[in-house]
C-alpha positions as CSV (number, residue, x, y, z in Angstrom):
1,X,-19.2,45.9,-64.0
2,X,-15.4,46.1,-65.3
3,X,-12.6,47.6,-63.1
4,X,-9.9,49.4,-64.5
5,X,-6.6,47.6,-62.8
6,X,-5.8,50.7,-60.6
7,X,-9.7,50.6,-59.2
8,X,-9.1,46.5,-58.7
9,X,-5.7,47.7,-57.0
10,X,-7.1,50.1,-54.8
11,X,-10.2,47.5,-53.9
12,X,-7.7,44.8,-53.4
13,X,-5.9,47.0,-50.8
14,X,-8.6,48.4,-49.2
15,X,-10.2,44.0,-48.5
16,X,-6.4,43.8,-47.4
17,X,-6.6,46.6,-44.7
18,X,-10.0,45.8,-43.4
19,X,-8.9,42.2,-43.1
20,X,-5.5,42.5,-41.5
21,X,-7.1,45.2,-38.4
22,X,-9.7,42.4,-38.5
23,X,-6.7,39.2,-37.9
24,X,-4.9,42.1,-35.8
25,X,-7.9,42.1,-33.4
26,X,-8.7,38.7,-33.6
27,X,-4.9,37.6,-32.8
28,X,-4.9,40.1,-29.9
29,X,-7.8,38.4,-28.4
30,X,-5.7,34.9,-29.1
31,X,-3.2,36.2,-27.2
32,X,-5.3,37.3,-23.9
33,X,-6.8,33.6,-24.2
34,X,-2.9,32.3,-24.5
35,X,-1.4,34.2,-21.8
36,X,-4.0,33.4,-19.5
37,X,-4.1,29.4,-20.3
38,X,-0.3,29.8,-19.8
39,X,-1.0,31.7,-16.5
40,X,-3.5,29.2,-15.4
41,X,-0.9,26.2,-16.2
42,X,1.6,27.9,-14.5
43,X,-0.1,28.5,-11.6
44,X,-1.3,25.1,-10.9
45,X,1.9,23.7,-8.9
46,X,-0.5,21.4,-7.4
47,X,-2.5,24.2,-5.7
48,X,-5.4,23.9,-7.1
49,X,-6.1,19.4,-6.1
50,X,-4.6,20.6,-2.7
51,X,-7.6,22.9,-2.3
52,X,-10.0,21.2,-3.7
53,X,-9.2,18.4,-1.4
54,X,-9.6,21.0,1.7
55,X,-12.6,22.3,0.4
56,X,-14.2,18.4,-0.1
57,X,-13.1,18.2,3.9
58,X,-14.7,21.4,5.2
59,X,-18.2,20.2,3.3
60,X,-18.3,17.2,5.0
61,X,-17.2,18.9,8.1
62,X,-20.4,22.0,7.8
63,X,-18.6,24.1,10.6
64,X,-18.7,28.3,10.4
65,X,-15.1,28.5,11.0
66,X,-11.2,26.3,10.2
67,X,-8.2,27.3,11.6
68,X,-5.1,26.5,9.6
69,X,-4.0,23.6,12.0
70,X,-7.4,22.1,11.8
71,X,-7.0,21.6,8.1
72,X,-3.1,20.6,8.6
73,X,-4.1,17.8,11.5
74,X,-7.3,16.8,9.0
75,X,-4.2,16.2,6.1
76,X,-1.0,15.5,7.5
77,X,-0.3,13.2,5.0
78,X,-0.8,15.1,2.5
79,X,0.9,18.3,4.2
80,X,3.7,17.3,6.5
81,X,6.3,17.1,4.1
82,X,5.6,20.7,2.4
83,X,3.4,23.0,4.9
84,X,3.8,25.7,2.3
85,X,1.6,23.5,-0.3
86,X,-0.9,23.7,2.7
87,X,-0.4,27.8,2.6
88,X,-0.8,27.7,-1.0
89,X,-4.1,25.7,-1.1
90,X,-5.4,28.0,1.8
91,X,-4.7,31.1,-0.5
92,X,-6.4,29.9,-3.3
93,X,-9.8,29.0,-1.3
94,X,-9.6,32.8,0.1
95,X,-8.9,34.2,-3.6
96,X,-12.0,32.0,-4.7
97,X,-14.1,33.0,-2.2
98,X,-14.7,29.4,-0.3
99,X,-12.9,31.1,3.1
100,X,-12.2,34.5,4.1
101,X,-9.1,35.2,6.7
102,X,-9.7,36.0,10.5
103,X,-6.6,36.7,12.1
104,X,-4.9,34.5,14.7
105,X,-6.7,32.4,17.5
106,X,-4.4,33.1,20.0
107,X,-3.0,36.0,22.0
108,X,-0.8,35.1,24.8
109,X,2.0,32.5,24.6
110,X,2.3,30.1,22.3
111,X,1.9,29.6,18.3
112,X,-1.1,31.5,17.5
113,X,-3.0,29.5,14.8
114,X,-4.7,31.7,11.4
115,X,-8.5,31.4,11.3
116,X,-11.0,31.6,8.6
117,X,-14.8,31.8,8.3
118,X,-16.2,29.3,5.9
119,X,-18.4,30.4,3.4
120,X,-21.9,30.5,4.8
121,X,-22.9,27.6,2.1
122,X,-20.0,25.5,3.5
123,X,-21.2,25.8,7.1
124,X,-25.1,25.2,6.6
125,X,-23.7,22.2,4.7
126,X,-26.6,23.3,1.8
127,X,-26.5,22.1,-1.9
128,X,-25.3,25.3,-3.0
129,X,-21.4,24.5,-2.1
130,X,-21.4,21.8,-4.7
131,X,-21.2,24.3,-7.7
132,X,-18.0,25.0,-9.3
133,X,-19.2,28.6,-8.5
134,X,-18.8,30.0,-5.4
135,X,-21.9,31.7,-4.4
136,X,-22.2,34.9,-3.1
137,X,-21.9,36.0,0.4
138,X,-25.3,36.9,1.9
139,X,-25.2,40.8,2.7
140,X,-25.7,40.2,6.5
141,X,-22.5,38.1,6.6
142,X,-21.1,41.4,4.5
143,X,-22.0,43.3,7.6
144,X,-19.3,41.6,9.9
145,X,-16.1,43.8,8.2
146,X,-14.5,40.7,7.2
147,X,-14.2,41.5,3.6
């Protein structure tokens, strides 16, 4: 088969259109995968070690509820000289699912303390909370409003 050079000019830009929406789309979907490694790196100020050291603790520990000074007594060497890293670890355990927020412990005088409920795998002290994964809530423990 022989190709005029307009027809191999009009086939050579139609392979060239195809293939740039193609590197278009696939450099798009680079990007996403950039920005979030970058968000991922950025957001790892130490966070993430801090809460997986907490989470190691409340394992071992296999109770249904932590309040925030339980965790800071358990590592006050670890979180005396920045309580906020202590905040921050906390938050990331609630975004991931490992604890979910109760309020304050306390309401007359006095510093009222924050509580949370362990995950139900966390305070049956099953297998289950050693996956990466956190695994889902039971629906009866859905039933208690605390979502």
């Amino acid at each position: 088969m022989s190709m005029t050079p307009h027809e191999i000019d009009q086939l050579a830009d139609a392979i060239a259109e195809r293939l740039a929406g193609r590197v278009s789309d696939g450099a798009d979907e680079i990007g996403d995968v950039h920005d979030a490694a970058i968000g991922l790196m950025a957001a790892d100020d130490g966070s993430l070690g801090d809460a997986s050291y907490v989470l190691r603790w409340l394992r071992q520990r296999t109770e249904a509820e932590v309040s925030r000074r339980d965790v800071h007594v358990h590592g006050r060497a670890r979180f005396d000289a920045e309580p906020a890293r202590l905040d921050r670890a906390l938050d990331v355990l609630v975004d991931r699912g490992w604890l979910r927020l109760l309020g304050n412990d306390r309401q007359g005088p006095g510093r009222p303390s924050v509580r949370y409920q362990c995950h139900p795998s966390i305070a049956s002290g099953s297998g289950k909370a050693d996956r990466a994964e956190v695994p889902p809530w039971e629906p009866a423990d859905c039933d208690t409003g605390l979502i």
